[in-house]
C-alpha positions as CSV (number, residue, x, y, z in Angstrom):
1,X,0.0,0.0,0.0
2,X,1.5,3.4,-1.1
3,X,1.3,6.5,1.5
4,X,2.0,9.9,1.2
5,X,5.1,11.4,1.3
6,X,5.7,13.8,4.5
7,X,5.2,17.6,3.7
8,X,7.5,20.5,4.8
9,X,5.8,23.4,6.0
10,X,7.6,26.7,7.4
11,X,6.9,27.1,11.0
12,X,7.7,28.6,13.7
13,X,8.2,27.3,17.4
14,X,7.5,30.1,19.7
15,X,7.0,30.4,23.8
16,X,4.5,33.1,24.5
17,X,3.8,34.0,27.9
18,X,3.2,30.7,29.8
19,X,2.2,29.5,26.7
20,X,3.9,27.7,23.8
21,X,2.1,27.6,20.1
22,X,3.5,26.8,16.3
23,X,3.4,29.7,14.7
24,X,3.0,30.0,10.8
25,X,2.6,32.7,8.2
26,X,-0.8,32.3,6.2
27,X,1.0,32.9,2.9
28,X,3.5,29.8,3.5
29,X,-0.3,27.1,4.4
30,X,-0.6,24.7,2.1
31,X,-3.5,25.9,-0.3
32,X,-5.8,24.7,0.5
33,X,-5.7,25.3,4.1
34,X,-5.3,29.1,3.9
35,X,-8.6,29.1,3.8
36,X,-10.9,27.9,6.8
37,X,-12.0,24.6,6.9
38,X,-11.8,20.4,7.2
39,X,-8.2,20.6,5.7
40,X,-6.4,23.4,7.8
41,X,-8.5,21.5,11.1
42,X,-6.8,18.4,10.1
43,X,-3.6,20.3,9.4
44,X,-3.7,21.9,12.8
45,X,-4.4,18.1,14.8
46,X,-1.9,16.8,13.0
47,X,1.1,19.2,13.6
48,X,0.0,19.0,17.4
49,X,-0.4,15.1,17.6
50,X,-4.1,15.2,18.3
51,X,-6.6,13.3,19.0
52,X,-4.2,11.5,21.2
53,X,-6.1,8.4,23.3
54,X,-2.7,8.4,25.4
55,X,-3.0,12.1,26.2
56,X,0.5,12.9,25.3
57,X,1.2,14.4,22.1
58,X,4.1,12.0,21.4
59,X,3.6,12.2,17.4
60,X,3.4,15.9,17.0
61,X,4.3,18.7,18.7
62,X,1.7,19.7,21.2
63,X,3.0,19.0,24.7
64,X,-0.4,17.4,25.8
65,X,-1.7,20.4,27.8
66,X,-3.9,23.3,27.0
67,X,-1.0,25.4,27.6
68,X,1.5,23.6,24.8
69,X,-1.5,22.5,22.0
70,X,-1.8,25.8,20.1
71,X,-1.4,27.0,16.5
72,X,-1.2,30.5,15.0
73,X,-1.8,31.9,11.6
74,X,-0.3,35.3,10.7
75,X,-0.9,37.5,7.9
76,X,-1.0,40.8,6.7
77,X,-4.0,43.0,8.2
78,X,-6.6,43.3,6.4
79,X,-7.9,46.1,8.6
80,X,-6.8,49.3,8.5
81,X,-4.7,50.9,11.2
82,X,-3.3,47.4,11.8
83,X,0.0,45.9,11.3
84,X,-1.2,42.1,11.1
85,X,-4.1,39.6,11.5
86,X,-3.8,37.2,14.1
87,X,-5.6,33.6,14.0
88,X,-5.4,31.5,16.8
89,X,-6.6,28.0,17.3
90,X,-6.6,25.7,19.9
91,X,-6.3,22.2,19.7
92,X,-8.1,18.8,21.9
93,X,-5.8,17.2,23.3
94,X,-8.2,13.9,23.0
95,X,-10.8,15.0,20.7
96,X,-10.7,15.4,16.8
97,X,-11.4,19.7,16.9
98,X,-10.1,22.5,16.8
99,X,-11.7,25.2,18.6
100,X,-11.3,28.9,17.5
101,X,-13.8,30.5,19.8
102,X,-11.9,32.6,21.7
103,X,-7.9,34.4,22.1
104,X,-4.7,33.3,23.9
105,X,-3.4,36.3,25.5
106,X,-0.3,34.4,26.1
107,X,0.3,33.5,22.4
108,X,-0.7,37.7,21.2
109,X,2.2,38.3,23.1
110,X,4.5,36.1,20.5
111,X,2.0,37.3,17.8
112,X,3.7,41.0,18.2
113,X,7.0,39.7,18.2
114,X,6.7,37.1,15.3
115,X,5.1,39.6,13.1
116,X,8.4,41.3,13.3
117,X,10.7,38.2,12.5
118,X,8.4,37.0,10.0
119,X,8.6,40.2,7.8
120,X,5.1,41.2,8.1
121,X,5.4,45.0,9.6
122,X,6.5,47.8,7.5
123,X,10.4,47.9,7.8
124,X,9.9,51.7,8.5
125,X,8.4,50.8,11.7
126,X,10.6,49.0,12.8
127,X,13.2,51.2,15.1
128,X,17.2,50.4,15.0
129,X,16.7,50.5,18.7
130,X,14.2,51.2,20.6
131,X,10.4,49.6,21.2
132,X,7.9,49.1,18.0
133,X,4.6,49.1,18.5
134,X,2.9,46.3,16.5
135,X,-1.3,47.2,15.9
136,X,-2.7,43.5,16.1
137,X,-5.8,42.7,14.6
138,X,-6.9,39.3,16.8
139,X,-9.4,37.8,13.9
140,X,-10.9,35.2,16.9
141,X,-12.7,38.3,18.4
142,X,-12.4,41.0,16.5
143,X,-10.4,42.9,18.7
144,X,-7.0,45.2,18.8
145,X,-4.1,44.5,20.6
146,X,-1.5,46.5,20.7
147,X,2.1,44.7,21.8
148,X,5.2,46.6,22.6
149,X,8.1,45.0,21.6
150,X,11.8,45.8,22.1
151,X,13.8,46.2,19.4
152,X,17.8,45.8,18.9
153,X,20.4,46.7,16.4
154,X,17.0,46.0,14.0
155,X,15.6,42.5,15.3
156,X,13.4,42.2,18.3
157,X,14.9,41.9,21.8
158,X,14.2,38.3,23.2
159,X,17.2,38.0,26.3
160,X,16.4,40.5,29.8
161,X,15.6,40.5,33.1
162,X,11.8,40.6,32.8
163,X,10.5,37.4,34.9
164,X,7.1,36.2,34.7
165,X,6.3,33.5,37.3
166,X,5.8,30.1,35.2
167,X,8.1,30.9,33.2
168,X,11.6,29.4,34.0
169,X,14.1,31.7,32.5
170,X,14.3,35.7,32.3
171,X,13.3,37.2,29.1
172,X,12.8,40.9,27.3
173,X,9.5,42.4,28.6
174,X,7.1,42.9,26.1
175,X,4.0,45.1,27.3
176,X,0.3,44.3,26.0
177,X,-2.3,46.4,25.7
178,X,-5.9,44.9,24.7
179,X,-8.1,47.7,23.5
180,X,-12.2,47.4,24.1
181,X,-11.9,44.0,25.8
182,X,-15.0,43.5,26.3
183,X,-18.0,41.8,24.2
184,X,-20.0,44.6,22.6
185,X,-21.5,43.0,19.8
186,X,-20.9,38.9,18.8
187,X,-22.5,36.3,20.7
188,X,-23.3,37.6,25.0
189,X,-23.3,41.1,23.4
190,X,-22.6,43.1,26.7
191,X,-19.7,42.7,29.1
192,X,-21.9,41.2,31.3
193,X,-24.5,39.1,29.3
194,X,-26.7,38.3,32.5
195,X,-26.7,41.8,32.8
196,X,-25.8,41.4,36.5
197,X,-22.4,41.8,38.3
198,X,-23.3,38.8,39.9
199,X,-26.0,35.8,40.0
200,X,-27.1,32.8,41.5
201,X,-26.3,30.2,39.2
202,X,-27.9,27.1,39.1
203,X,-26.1,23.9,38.1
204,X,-28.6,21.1,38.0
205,X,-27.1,18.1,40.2
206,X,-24.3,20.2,41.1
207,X,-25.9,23.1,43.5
208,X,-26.3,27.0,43.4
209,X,-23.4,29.4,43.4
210,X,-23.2,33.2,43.5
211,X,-21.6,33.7,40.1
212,X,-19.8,37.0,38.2
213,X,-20.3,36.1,34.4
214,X,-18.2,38.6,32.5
215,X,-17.0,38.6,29.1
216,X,-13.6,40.5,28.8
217,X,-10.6,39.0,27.3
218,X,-12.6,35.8,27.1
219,X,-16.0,34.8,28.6
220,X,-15.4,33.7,32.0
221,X,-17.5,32.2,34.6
222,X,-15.8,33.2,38.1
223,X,-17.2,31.6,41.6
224,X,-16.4,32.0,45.1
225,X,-13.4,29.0,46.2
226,X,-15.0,29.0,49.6
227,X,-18.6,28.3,47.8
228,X,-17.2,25.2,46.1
229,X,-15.0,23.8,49.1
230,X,-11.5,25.5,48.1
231,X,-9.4,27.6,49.9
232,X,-7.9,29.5,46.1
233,X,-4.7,28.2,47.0
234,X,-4.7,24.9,44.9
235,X,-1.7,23.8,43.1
236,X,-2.6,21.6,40.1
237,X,-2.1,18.3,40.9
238,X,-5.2,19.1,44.2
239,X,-7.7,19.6,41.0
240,X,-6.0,17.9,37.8
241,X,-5.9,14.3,39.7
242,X,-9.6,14.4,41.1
243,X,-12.0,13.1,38.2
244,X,-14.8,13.8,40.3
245,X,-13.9,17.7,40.6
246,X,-13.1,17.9,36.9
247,X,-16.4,16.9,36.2
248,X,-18.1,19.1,39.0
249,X,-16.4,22.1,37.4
250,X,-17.4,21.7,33.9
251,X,-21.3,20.9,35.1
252,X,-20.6,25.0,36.6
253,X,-18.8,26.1,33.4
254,X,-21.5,24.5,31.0
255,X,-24.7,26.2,33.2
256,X,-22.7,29.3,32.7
257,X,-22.4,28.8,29.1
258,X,-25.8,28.4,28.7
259,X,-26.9,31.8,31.2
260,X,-24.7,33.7,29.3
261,X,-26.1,32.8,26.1
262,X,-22.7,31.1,24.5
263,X,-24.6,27.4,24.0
264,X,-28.3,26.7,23.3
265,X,-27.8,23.1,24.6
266,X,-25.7,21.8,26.8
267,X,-24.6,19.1,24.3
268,X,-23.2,22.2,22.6
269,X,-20.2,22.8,25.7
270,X,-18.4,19.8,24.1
271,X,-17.1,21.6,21.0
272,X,-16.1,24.9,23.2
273,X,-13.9,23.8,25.3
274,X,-11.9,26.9,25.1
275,X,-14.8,29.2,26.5
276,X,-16.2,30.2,28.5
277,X,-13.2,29.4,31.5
278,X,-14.1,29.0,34.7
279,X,-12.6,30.4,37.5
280,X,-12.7,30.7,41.4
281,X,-11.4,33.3,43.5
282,X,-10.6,34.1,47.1
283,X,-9.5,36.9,49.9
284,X,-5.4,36.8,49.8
285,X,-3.6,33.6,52.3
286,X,-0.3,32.9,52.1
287,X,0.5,29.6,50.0
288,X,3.5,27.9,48.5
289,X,4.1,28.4,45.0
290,X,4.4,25.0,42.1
291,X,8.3,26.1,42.1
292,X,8.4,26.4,45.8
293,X,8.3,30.5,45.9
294,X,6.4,31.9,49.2
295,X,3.6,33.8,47.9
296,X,2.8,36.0,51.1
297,X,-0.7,37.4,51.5
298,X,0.4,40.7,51.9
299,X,1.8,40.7,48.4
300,X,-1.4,39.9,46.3
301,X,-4.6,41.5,46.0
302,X,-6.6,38.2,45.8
303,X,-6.0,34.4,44.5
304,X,-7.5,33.1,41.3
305,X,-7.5,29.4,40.1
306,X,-8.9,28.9,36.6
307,X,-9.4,25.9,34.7
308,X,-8.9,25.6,30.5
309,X,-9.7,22.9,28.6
310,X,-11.0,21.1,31.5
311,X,-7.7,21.0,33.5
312,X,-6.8,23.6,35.8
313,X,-3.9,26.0,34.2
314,X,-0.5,25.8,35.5
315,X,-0.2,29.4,36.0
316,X,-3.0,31.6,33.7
317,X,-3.9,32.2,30.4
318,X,-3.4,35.6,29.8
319,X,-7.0,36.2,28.4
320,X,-8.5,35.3,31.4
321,X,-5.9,37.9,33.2
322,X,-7.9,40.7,31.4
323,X,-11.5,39.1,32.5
324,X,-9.8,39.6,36.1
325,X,-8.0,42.7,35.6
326,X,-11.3,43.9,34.1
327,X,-14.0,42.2,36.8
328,X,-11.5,43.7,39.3
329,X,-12.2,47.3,38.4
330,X,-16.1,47.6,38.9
331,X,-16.9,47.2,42.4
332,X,-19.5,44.5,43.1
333,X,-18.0,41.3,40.9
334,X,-16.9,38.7,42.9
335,X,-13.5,39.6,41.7
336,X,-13.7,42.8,43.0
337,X,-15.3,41.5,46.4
338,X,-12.2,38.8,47.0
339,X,-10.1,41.4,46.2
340,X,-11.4,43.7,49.2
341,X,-14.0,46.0,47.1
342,X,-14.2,49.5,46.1
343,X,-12.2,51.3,42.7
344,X,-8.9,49.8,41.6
345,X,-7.2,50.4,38.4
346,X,-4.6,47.3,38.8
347,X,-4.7,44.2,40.9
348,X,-1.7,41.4,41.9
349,X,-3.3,38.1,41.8
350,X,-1.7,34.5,42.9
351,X,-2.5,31.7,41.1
352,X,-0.5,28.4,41.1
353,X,2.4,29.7,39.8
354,X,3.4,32.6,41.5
355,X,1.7,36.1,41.3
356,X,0.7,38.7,38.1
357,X,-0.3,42.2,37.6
358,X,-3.0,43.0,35.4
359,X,-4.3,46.6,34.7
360,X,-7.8,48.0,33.6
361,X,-9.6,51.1,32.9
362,X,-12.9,50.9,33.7
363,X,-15.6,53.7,33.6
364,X,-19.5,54.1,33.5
365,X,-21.7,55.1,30.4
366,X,-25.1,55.7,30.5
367,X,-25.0,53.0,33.7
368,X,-23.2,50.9,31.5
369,X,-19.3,49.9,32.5
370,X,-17.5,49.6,29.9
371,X,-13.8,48.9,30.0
372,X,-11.6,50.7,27.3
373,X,-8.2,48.9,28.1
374,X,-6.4,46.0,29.8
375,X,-2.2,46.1,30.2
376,X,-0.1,43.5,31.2
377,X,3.6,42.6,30.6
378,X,4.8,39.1,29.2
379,X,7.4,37.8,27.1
380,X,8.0,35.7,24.3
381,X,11.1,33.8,22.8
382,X,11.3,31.9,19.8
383,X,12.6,27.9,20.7
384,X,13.0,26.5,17.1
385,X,12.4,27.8,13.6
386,X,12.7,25.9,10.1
387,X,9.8,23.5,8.6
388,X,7.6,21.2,10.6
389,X,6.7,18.0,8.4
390,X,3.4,16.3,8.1
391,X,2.3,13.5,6.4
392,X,0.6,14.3,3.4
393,X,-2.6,12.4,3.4
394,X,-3.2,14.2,7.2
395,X,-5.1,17.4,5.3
């Protein structure tokens, strides 16, 4: 029996944030999978190593978490004002999809950079020395993100000081801004689709939890730790290696789906894994960090634990940073509440991985809030560049 030769494809290996992705340039996609569809899906499970019954992306080049199974498509912008568009998708880990619902925040942050290697901003953007500020269009949600990214001799800056907890080595801080973050048209329509700071959600079987449903960044569903027996200060293995729990906390982030209008059925939850997260918050406490660090209560705001692709994250995705920077700022979310109440423009949250600063501008119109900014620093470095191969018959 004959079988396809292996094809080469240019690509791009890059970490962003706490978050690693292959990264590729629309214009070097096999054909027919420059366009959406069957073929670039099958294209994108295959250069990961998904589905994968063994849950371990041995065959490809995922690294069998929702951190490590990501792809990115980068092209020209088609919008004006912007540098590039910016396509992300992520990829089961055990199921045959790929699910382009929402952002990684982590990833735009290697986005900004790799438009810069891969040739896609106007040269006379681009400083000798200095930063260069790369106008992101992301295509997921129709949103801008600007990313400033330092620039040397000509070629983006990847080597400092900058260290972002989860992250093992320094890097050159890059600083993100996500304009409009929050949902003012698509599918929940308001920043709060409930149209309540918070609510009492019920989860049939499950129970009844005071809930903040917000969408900003990404949708996210965020509940009380205390409400659903945590104390916020869970590592991952306390969640990741409880079955049970797993399944208790996508019964909450399913009923959410549905309040906040992102589902019709619940059936529906099983091909968006990637939103709504869910999340759960708590008063600051003094814990031990997954590298050992001392995270003192006296140095955060609040804790947050949040949960993607039905595992909780190792550290957090950066999208779900501006739903807390953002929930944070209006007084009356949970978010705000755990974090002690009133008006803040920036909050220091610990999550299993150390701590992280988020920033938001919020404000009131016509007893709307609207938020018209999120900032946060990350880096990104690229790990390996050349062609990643895939057998032919895959797409």
């Amino acid at each position: 029996m004959a079988h396809a030769a292996q094809v080469k494809i240019p690509a791009t290996y890059i970490r962003g944030g706490t978050s690693k992705g292959v990264f590729f340039r629309l214009q070097d996609l096999p054909e027919r999978c420059q366009v959406p569809g069957e073929a670039r899906d099958n294209l994108f499970m295959r250069v990961i190593g998904s589905p994968d019954p063994y849950s371990a992306h041995i065959d490809g080049m995922g690294g069998a978490t929702s951190s490590t199974s990501k792809c990115v498509i980068l092209s020209k912008s088609s919008q004006p004002e912007h540098d590039v568009d910016y396509l992300y998708g992520q990829v089961s880990i055990d199921s045959a999809f790929v699910d382009w619902s929402g952002n990684c925040g982590n990833l735009s942050t290697a986005a900004g950079a790799f438009a810069i290697h891969a040739g896609l901003v106007d040269p006379a953007r681009i400083p000798d020395n200095g930063i260069c500020v790369v106008r992101i269009w992301q295509a997921n949600i129709q949103k801008t993100i600007i990313a400033h990214v330092p620039i040397t001799n000509g070629e983006v800056q990847e080597t400092g000081d900058f260290e972002l907890d989860g992250v093992t080595f320094p890097a050159a801080e890059i600083v993100l801004e996500f304009l409009d973050p929050s949902d003012d048209g698509e599918e929940g329509g308001s920043m709060f689709p409930t149209g309540n700071l918070v609510d009492d959600l019920e989860v049939p079987g499950v129970g009844t939890f005071k809930a903040t449903m917000i969408t900003a960044g990404i949708p996210t569903v965020f509940v009380n730790a205390e409400d659903i027996g945590y104390q916020g200060t869970e590592l991952r293995e306390d969640i990741n290696s409880d079955p049970a729990q797993l399944a208790r906390f996508e019964q909450i982030r399913i009923a959410g789906a549905l309040r906040m209008g992102l589902i019709k059925t619940p059936e529906e939850a099983a091909k968006r894994q990637h939103t709504p997260k869910i999340a759960f918050v708590s008063p600051p406490k003094t814990y031990q960090a997954s590298s050992g660090k001392q995270i003192e209560a006296s140095d955060v705001d609040l804790l947050v634990r949040a949960l993607s692709m039905g595992k909780l994250h190792h550290a957090m995705m950066g999208t779900c940073a501006v739903a807390i920077g953002t929930a944070a700022a209006i007084p009356g979310t949970l978010v705000n509440l755990a974090a002690g109440g009133g008006e803040r423009e920036a909050v220091r949250f610990g999550h299993p991985s150390g701590s992280l600063r988020v920033g938001a501008e919020a404000k009131q119109v016509d007893g709307q809030w609207v938020v018209t900014k999120a900032i946060m620093s990350r880096s990104a470095r690229i790990l390996m560049e050349g062609n990643v191969r895939v057998p032919g018959d895959a797409f």
